[in-house]
N, C-alpha and C positions, 0 to 999 in steps of 0.2 A: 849733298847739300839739300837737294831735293825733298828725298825721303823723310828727313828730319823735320823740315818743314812740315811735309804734310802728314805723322803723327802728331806732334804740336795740332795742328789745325783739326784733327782729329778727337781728340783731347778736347779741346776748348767746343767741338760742338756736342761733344758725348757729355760733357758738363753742363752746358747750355743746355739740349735735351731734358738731360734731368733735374735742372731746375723746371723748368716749365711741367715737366710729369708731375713733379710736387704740389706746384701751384695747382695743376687741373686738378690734384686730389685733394685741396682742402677748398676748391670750387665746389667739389661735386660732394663734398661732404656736405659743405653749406648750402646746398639747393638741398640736398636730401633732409637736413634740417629743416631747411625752409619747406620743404612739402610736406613733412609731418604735422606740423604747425597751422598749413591751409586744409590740409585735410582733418584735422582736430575742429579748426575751425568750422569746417563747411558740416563736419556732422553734430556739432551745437548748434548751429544753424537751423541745418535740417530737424533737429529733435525739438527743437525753439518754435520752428514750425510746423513742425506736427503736434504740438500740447498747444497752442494757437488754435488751430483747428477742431480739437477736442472740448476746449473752453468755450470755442463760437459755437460750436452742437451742440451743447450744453442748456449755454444762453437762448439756443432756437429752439430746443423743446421747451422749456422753461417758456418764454412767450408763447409757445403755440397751446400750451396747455390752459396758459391763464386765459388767451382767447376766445379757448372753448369754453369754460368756464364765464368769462362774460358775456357771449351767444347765449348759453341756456339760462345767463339768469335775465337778459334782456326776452327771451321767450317768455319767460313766466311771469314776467314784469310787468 
């Protein structure tokens, strides 16, 4: 009577078990989704902000140029 029992009991956690394995794999699919997506993200980011930075170096020669440019005609002026 025993034994019976505890394949029965056996059974229902080996089931058990493998429902939960299942779930953890369409968990960890979804976080591995989900990290493609941040990490997609974060290097648009990163490239968003490194052409940011190139557009501001830019704009800083650009003034420094016309600067000197109005030093030397304020010299000769």
């Amino acid at each position: 009577m025993i034994v019976p029992l505890l394949r029965e009991m056996r059974a229902e956690l080996g089931a058990g078990f493998e429902r939960v394995d299942r779930k953890l794999e369409e968990h960890d699919a979804r976080f591995d989704k989900l990290e493609r997506r941040f990490e997609n993200l974060r290097e648009a980011v990163n490239g968003e902000s490194v052409h940011g930075r190139y557009a501001a170096a830019e704009v800083e020669d650009r003034l420094e140029a016309i600067e000197k440019r109005l030093a030397a005609l304020e010299k000769t002026g």
